[in-house]
Backbone of each chain as nested JSON, in Angstrom:
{
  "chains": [
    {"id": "A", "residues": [
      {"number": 1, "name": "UNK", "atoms": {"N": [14.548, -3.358, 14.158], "CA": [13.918, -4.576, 13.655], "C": [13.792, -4.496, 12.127]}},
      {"number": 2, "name": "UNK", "atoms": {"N": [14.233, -5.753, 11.283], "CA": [14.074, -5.322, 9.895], "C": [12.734, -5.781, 9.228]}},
      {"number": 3, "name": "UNK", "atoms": {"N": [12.563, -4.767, 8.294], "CA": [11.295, -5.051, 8.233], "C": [10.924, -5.291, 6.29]}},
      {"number": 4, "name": "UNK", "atoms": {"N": [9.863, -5.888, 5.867], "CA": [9.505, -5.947, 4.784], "C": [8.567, -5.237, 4.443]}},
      {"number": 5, "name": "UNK", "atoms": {"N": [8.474, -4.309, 3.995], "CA": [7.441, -3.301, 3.082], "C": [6.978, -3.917, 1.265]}},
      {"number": 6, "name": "UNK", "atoms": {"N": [5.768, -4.302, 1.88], "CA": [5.61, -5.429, 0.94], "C": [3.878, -4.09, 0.273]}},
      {"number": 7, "name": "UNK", "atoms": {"N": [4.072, -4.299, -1.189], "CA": [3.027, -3.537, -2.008], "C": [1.812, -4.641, -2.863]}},
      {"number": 8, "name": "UNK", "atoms": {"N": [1.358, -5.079, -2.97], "CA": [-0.012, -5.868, -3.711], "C": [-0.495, -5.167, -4.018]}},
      {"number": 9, "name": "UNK", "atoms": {"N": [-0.846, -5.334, -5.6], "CA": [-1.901, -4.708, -6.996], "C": [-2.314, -5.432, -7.773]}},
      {"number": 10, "name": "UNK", "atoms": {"N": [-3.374, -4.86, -8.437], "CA": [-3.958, -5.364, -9.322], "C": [-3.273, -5.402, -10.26]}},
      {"number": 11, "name": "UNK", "atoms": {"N": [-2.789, -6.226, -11.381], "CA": [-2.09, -6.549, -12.301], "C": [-3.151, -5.64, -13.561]}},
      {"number": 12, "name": "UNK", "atoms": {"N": [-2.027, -5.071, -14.324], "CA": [-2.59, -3.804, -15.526], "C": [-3.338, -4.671, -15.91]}},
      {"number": 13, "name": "UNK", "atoms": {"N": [-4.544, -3.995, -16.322], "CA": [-5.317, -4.49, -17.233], "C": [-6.854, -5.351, -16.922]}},
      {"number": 14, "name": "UNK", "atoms": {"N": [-6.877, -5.329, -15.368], "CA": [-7.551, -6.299, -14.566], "C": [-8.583, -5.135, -14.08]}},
      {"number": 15, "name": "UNK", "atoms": {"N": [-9.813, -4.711, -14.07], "CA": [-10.626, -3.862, -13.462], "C": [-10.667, -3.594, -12.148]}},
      {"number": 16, "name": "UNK", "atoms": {"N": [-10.565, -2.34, -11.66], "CA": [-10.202, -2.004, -10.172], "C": [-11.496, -0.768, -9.666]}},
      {"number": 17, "name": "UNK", "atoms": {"N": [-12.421, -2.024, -9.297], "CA": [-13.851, -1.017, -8.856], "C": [-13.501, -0.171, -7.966]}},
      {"number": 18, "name": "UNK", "atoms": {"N": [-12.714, -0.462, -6.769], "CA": [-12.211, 0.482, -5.803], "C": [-11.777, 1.844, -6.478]}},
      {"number": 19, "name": "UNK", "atoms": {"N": [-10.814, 1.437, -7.264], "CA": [-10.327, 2.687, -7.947], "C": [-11.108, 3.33, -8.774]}},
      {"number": 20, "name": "UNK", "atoms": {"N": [-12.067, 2.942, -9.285], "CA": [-12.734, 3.875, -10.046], "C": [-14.327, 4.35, -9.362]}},
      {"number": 21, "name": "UNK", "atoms": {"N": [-14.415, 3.959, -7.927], "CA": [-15.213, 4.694, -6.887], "C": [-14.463, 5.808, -6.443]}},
      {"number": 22, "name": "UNK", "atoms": {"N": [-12.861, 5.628, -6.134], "CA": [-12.6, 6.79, -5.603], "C": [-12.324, 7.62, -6.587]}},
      {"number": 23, "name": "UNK", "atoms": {"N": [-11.942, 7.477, -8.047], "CA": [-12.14, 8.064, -9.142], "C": [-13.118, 9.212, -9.017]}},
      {"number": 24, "name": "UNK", "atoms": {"N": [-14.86, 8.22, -8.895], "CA": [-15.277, 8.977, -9.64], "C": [-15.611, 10.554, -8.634]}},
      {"number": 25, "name": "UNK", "atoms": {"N": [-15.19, 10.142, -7.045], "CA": [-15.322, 10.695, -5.836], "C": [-14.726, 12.116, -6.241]}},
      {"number": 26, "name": "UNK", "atoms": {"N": [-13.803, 11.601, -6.857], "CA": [-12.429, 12.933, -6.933], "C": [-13.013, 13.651, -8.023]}},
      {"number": 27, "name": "UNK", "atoms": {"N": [-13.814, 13.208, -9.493], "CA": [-14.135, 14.012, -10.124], "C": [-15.292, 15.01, -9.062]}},
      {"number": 28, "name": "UNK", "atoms": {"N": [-15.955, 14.347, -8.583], "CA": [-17.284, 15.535, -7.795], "C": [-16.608, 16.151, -6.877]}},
      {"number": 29, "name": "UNK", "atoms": {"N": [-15.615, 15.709, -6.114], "CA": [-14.518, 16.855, -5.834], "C": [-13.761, 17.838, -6.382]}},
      {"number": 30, "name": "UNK", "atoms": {"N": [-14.15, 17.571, -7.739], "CA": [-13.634, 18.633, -8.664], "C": [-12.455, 18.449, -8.884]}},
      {"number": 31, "name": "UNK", "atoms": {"N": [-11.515, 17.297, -8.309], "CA": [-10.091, 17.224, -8.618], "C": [-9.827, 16.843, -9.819]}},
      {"number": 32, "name": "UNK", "atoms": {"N": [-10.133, 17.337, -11.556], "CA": [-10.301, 17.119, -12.756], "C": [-9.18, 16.767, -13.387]}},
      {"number": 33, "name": "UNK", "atoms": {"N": [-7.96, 17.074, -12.646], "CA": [-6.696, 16.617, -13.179], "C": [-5.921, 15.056, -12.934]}},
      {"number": 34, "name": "UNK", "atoms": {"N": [-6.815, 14.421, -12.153], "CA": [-6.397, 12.832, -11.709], "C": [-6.938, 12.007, -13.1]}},
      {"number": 35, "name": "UNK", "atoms": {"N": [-6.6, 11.387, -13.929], "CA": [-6.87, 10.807, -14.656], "C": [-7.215, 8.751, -14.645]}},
      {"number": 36, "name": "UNK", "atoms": {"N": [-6.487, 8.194, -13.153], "CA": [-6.883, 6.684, -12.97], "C": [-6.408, 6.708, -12.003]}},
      {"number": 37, "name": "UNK", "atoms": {"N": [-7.232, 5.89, -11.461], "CA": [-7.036, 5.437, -9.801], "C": [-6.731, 4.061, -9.717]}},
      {"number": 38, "name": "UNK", "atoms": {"N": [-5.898, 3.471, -9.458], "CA": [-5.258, 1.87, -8.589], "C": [-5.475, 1.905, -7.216]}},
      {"number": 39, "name": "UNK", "atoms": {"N": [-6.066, 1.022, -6.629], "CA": [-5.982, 1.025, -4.872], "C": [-5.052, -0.734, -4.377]}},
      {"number": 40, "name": "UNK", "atoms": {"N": [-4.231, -0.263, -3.95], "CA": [-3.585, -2.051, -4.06], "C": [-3.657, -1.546, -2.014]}},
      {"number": 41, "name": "UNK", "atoms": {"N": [-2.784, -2.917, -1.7], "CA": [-2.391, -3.26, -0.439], "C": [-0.754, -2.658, -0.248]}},
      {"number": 42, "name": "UNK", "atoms": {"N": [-0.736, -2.208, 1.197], "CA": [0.75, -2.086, 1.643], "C": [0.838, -2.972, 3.18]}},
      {"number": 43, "name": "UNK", "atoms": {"N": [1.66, -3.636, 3.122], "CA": [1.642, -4.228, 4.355], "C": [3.713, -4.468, 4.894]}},
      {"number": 44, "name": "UNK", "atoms": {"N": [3.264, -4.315, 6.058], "CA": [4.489, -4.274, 6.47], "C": [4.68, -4.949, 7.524]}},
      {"number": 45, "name": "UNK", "atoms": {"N": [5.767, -6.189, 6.925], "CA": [5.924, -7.206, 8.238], "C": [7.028, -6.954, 8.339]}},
      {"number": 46, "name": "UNK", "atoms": {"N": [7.32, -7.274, 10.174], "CA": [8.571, -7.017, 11.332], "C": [8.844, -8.588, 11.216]}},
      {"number": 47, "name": "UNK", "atoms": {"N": [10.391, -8.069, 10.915], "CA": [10.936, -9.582, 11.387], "C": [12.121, -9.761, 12.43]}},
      {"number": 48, "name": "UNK", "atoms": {"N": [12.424, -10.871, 12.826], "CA": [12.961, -10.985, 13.946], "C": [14.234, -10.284, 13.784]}},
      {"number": 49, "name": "UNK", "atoms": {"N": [14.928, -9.636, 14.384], "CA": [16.771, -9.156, 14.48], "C": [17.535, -10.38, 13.893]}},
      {"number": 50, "name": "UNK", "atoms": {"N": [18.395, -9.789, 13.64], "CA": [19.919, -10.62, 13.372], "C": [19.513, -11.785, 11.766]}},
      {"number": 51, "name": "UNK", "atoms": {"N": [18.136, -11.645, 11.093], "CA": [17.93, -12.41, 10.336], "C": [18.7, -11.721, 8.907]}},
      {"number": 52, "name": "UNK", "atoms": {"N": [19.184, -12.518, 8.016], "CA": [20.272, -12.237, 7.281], "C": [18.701, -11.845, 6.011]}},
      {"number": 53, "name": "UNK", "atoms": {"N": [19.523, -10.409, 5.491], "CA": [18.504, -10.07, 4.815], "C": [17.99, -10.974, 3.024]}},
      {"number": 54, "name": "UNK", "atoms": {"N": [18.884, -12.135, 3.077], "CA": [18.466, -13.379, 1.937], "C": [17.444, -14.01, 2.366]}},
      {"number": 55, "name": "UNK", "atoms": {"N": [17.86, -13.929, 3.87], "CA": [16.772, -15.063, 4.09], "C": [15.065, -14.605, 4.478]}},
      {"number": 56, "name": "UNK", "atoms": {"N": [14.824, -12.832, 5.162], "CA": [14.015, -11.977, 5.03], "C": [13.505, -12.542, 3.525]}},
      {"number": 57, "name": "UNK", "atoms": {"N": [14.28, -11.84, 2.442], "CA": [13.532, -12.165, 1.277], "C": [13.052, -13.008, 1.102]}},
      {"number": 58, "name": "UNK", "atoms": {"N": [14.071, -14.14, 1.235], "CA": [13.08, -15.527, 0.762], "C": [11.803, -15.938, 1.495]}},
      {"number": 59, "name": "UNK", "atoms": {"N": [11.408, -15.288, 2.81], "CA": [10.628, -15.754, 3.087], "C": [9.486, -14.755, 2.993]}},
      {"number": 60, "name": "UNK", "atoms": {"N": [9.562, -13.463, 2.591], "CA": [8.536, -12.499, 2.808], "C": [7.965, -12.865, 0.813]}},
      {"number": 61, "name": "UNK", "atoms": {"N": [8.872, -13.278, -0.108], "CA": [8.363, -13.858, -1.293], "C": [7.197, -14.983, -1.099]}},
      {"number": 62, "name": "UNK", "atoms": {"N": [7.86, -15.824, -0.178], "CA": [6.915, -16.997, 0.078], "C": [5.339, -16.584, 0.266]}},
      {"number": 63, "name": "UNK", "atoms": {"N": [5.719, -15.6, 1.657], "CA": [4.143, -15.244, 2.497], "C": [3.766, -14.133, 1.583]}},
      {"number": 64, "name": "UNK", "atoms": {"N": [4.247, -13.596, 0.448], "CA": [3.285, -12.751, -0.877], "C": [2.512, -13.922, -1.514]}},
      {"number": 65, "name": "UNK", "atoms": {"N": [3.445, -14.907, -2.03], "CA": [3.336, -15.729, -2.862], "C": [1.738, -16.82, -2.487]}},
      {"number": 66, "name": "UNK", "atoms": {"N": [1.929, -16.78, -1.182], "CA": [1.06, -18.142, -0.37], "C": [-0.256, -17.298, 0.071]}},
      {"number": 67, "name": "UNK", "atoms": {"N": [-0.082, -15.918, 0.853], "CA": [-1.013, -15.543, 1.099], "C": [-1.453, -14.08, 0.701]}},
      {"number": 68, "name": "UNK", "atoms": {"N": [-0.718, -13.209, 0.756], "CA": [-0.954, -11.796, 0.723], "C": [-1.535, -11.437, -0.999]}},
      {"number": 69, "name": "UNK", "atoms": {"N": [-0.685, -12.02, -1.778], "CA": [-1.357, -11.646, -3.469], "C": [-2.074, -12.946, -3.661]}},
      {"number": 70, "name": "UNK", "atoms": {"N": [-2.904, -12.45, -4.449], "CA": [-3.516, -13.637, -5.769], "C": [-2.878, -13.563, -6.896]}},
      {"number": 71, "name": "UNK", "atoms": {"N": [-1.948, -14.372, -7.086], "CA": [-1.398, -14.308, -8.309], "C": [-1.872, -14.434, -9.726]}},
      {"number": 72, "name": "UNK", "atoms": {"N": [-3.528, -14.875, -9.823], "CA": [-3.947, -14.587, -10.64], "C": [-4.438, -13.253, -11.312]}},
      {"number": 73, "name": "UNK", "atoms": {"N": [-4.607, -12.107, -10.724], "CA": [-4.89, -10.855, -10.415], "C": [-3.91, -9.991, -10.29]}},
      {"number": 74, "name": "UNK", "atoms": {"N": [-3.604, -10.223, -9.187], "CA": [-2.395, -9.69, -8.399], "C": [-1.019, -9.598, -8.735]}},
      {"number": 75, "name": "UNK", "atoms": {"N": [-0.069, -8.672, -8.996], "CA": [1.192, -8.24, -8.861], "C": [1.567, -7.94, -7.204]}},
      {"number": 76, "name": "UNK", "atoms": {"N": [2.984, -8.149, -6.915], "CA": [3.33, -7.481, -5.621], "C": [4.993, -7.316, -5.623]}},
      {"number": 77, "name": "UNK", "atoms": {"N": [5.881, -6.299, -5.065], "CA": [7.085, -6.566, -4.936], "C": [7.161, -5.546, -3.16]}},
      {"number": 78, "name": "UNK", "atoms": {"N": [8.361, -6.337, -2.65], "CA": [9.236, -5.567, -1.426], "C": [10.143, -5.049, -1.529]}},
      {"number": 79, "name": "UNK", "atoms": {"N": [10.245, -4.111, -0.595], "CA": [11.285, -3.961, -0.105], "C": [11.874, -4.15, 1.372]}},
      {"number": 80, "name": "UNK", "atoms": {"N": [13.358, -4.154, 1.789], "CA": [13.769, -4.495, 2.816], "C": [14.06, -3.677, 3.636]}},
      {"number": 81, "name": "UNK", "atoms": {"N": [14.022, -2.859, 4.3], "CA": [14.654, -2.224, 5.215], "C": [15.015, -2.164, 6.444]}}
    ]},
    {"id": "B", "residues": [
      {"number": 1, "name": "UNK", "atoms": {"N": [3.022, 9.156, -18.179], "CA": [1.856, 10.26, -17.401], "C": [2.308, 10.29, -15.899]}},
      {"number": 2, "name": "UNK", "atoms": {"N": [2.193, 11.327, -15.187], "CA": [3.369, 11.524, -13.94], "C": [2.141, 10.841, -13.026]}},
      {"number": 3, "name": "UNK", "atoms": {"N": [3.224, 9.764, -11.764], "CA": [2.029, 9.232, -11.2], "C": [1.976, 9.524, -9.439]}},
      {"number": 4, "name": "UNK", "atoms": {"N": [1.315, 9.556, -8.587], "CA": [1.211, 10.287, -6.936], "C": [1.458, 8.551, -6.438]}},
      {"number": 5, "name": "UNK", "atoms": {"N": [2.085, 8.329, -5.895], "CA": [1.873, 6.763, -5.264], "C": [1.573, 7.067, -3.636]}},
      {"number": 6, "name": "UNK", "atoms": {"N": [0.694, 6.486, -3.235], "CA": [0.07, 6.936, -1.887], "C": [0.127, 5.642, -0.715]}},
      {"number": 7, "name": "UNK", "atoms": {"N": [0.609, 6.123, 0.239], "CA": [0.427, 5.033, 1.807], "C": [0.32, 5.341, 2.139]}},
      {"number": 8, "name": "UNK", "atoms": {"N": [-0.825, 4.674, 3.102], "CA": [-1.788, 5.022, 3.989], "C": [-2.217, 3.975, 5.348]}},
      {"number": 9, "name": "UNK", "atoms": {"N": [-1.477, 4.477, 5.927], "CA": [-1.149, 3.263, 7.621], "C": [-2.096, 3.864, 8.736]}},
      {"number": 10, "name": "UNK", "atoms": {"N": [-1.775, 2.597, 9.453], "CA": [-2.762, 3.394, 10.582], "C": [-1.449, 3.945, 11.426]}},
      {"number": 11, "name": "UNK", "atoms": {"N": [-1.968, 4.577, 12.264], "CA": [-0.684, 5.4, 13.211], "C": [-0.147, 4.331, 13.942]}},
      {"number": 12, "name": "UNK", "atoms": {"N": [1.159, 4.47, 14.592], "CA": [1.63, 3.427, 15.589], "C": [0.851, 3.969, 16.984]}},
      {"number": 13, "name": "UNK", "atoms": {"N": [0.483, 2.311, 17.54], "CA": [-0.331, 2.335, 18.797], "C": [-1.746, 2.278, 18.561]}},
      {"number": 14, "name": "UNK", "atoms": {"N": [-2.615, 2.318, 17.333], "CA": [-3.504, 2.303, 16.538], "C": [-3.929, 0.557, 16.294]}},
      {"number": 15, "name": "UNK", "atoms": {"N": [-5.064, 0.35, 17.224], "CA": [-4.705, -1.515, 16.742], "C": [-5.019, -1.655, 15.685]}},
      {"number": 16, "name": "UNK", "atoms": {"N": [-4.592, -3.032, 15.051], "CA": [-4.516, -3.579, 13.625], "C": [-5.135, -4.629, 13.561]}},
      {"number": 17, "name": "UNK", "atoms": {"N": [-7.031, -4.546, 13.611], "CA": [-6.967, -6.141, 13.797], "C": [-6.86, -6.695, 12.395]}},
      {"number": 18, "name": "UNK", "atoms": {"N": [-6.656, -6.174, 11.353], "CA": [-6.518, -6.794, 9.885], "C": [-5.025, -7.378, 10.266]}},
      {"number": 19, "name": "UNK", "atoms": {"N": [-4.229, -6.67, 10.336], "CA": [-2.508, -7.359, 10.389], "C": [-2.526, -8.08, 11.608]}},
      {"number": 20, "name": "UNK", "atoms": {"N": [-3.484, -8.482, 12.74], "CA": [-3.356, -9.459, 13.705], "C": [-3.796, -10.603, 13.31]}},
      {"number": 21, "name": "UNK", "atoms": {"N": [-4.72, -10.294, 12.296], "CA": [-5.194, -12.025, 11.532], "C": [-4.342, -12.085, 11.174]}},
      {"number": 22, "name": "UNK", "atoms": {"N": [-3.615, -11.584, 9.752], "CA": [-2.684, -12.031, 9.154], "C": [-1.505, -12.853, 10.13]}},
      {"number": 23, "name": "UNK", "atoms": {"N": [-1.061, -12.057, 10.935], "CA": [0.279, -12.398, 11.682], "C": [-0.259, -13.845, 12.453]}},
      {"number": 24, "name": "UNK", "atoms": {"N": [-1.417, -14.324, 12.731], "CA": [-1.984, -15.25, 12.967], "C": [-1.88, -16.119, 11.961]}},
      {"number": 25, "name": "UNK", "atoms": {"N": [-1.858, -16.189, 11.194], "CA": [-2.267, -16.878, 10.023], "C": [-0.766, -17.21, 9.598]}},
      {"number": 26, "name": "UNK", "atoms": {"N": [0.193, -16.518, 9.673], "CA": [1.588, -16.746, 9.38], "C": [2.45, -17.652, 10.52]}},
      {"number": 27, "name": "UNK", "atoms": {"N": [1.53, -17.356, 11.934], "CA": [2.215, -18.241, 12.785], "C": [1.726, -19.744, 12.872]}},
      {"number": 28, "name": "UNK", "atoms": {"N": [0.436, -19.775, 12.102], "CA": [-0.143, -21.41, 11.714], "C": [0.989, -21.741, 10.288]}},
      {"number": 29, "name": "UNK", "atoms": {"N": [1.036, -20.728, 9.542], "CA": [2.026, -21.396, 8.269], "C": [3.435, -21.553, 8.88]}},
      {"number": 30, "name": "UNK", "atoms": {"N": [3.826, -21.157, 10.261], "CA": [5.14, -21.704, 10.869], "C": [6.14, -20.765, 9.855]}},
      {"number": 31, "name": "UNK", "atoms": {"N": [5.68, -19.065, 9.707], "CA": [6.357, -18.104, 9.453], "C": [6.67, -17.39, 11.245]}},
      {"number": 32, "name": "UNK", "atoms": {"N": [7.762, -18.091, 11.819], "CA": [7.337, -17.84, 13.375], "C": [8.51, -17.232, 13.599]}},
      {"number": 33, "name": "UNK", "atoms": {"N": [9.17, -16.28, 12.607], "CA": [10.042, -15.192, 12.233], "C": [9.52, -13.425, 12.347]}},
      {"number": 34, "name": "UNK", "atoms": {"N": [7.72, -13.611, 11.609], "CA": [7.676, -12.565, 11.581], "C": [7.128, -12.012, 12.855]}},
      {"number": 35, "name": "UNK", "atoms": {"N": [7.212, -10.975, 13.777], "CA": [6.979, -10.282, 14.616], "C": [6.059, -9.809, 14.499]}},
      {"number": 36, "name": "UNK", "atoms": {"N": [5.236, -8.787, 13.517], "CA": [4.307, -7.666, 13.511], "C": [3.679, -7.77, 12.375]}},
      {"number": 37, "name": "UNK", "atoms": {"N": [2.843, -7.089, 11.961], "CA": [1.822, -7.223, 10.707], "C": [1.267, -5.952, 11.233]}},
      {"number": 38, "name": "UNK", "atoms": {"N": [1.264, -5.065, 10.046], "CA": [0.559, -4.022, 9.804], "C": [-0.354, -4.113, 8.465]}},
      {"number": 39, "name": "UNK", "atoms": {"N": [-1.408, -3.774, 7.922], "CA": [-2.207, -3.53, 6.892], "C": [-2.522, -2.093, 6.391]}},
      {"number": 40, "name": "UNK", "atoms": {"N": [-2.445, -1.96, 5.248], "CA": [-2.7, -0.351, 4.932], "C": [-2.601, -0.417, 3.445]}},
      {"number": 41, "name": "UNK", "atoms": {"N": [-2.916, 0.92, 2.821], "CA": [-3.252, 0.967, 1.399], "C": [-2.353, 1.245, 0.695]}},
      {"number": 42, "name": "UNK", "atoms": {"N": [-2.225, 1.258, -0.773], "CA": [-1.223, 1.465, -1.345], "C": [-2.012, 2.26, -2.993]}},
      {"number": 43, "name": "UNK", "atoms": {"N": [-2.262, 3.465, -3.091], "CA": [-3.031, 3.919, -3.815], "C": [-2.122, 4.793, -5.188]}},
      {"number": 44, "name": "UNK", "atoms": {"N": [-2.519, 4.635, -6.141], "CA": [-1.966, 5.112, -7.592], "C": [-2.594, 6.393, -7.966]}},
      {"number": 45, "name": "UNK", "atoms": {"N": [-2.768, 7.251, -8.548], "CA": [-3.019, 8.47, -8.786], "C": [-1.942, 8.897, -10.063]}},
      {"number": 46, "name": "UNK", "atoms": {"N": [-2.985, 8.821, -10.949], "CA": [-2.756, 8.828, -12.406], "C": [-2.592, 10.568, -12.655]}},
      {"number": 47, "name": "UNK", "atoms": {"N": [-1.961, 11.144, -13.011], "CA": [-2.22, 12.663, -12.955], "C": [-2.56, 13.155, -14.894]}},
      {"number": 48, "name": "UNK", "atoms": {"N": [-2.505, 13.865, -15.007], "CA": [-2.45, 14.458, -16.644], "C": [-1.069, 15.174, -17.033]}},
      {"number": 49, "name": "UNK", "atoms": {"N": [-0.665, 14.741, -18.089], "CA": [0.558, 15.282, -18.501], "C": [1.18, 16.762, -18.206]}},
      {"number": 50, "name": "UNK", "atoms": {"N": [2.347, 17.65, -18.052], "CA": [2.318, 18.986, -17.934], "C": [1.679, 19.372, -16.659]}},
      {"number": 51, "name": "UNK", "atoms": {"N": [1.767, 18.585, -15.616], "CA": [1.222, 19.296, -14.418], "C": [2.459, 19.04, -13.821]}},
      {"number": 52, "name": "UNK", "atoms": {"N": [3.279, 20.846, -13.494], "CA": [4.289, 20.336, -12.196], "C": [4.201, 19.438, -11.364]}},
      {"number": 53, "name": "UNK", "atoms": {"N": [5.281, 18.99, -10.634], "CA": [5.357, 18.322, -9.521], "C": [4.573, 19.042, -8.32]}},
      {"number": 54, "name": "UNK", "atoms": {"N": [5.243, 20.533, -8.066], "CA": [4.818, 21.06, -6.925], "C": [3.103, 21.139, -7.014]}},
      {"number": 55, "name": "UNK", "atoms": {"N": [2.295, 21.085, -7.767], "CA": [0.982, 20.946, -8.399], "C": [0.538, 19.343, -8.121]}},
      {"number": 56, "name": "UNK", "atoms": {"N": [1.027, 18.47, -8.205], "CA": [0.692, 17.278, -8.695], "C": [1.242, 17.283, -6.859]}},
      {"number": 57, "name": "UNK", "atoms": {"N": [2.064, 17.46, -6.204], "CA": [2.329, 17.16, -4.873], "C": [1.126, 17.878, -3.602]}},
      {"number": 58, "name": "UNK", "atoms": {"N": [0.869, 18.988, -4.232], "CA": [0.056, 19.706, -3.397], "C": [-1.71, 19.127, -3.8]}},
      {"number": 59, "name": "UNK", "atoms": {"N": [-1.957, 18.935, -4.648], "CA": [-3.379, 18.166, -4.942], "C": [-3.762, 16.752, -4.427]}},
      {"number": 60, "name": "UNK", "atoms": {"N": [-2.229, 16.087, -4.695], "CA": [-2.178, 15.062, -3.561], "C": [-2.312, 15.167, -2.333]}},
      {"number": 61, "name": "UNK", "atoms": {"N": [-1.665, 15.881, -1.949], "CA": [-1.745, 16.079, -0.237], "C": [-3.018, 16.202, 0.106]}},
      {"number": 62, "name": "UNK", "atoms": {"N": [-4.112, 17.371, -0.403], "CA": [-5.52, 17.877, -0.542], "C": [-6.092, 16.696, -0.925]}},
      {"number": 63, "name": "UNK", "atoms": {"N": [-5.738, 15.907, -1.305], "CA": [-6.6, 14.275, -1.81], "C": [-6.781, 13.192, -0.5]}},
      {"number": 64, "name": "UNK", "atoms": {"N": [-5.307, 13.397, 0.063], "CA": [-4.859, 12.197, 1.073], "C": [-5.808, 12.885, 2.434]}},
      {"number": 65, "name": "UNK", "atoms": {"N": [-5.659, 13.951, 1.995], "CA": [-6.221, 15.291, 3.891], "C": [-7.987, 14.525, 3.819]}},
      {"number": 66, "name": "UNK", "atoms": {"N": [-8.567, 14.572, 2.47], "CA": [-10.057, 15.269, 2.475], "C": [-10.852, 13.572, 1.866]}},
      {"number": 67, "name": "UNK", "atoms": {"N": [-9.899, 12.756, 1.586], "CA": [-10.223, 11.598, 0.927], "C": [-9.843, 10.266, 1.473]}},
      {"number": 68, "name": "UNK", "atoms": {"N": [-8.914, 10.332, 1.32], "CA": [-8.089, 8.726, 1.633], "C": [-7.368, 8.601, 2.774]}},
      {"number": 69, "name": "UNK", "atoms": {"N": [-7.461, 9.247, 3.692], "CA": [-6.878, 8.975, 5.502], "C": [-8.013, 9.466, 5.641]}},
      {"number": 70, "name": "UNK", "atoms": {"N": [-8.01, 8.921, 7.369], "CA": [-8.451, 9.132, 8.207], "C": [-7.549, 10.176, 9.226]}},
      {"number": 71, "name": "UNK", "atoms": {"N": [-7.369, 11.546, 9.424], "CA": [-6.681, 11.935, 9.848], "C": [-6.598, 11.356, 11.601]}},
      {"number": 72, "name": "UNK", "atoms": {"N": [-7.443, 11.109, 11.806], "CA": [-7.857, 10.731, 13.398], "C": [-6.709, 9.275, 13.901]}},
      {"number": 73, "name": "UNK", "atoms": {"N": [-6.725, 8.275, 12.935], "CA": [-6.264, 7.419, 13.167], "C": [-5.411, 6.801, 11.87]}},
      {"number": 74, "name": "UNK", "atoms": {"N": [-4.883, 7.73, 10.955], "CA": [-3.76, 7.234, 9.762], "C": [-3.13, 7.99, 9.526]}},
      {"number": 75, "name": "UNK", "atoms": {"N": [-1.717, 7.879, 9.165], "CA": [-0.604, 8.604, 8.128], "C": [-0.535, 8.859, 7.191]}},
      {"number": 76, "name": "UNK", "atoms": {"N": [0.021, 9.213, 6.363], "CA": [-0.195, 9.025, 4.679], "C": [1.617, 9.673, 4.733]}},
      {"number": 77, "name": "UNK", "atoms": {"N": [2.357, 8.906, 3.372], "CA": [2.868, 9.717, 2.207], "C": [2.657, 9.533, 1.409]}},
      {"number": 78, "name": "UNK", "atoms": {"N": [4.005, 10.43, 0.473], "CA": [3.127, 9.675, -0.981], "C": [4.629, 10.155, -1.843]}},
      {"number": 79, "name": "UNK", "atoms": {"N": [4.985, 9.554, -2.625], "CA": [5.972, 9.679, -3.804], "C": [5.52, 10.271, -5.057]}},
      {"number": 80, "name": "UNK", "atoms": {"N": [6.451, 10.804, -6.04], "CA": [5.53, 11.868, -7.229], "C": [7.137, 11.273, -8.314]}},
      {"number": 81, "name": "UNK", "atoms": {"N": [6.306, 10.454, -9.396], "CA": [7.198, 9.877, -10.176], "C": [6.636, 10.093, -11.531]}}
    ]}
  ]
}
């Protein structure tokens, strides 16, 4: 089944509380060598067989575009496999 | 600055009710292509300059084990770029 491995982030520059909770987690873990934390989305949609992988794209752009990112915030890219 | 890129899924057979809304939500937008919806994280890990890979791979791993999975019910990899 082919599938879209689709990534959503916070676009540079945009504050990422998540990431800097697990930040600060990792310093009291003592892990002193991590310097910034990003926490985005991975999501991975199944699509039907035999679908021609143009048309996968065009539509897994759409459902980033419509629902999965905020494009005000948000960056996202896929891949196909 | 060398960076850990981290995913973090739930296991297969593991329900998803985050990716069952979604996939809900795609079959009201008459995306009635996609099959499956999974949800999971997609985490950045900023490291400090001059830290091997094999260093920067193994602190990760110790990050993903003790931090960011759930070993009980998630996967993790992670890429070192």
């Amino acid at each position: 089944m082919p599938k879209a491995k689709v990534y959503v982030y916070l676009k540079e520059g945009i504050l990422d509380p998540q990431g800097k909770a697990v930040h600060r987690i990792l310093k009291n873990m003592n892990f002193d060598q991590v310097g910034d934390v990003r926490v985005g989305k991975f999501i991975t949609l199944d699509f039907e067989n035999n679908l021609p992988d143009a048309e996968i794209g065009s539509q897994a752009d759409e459902i980033c575009r419509k629902l999965l990112a905020n494009p005000v915030i948000e960056d996202y890219h896929f891949d196909i496999e």
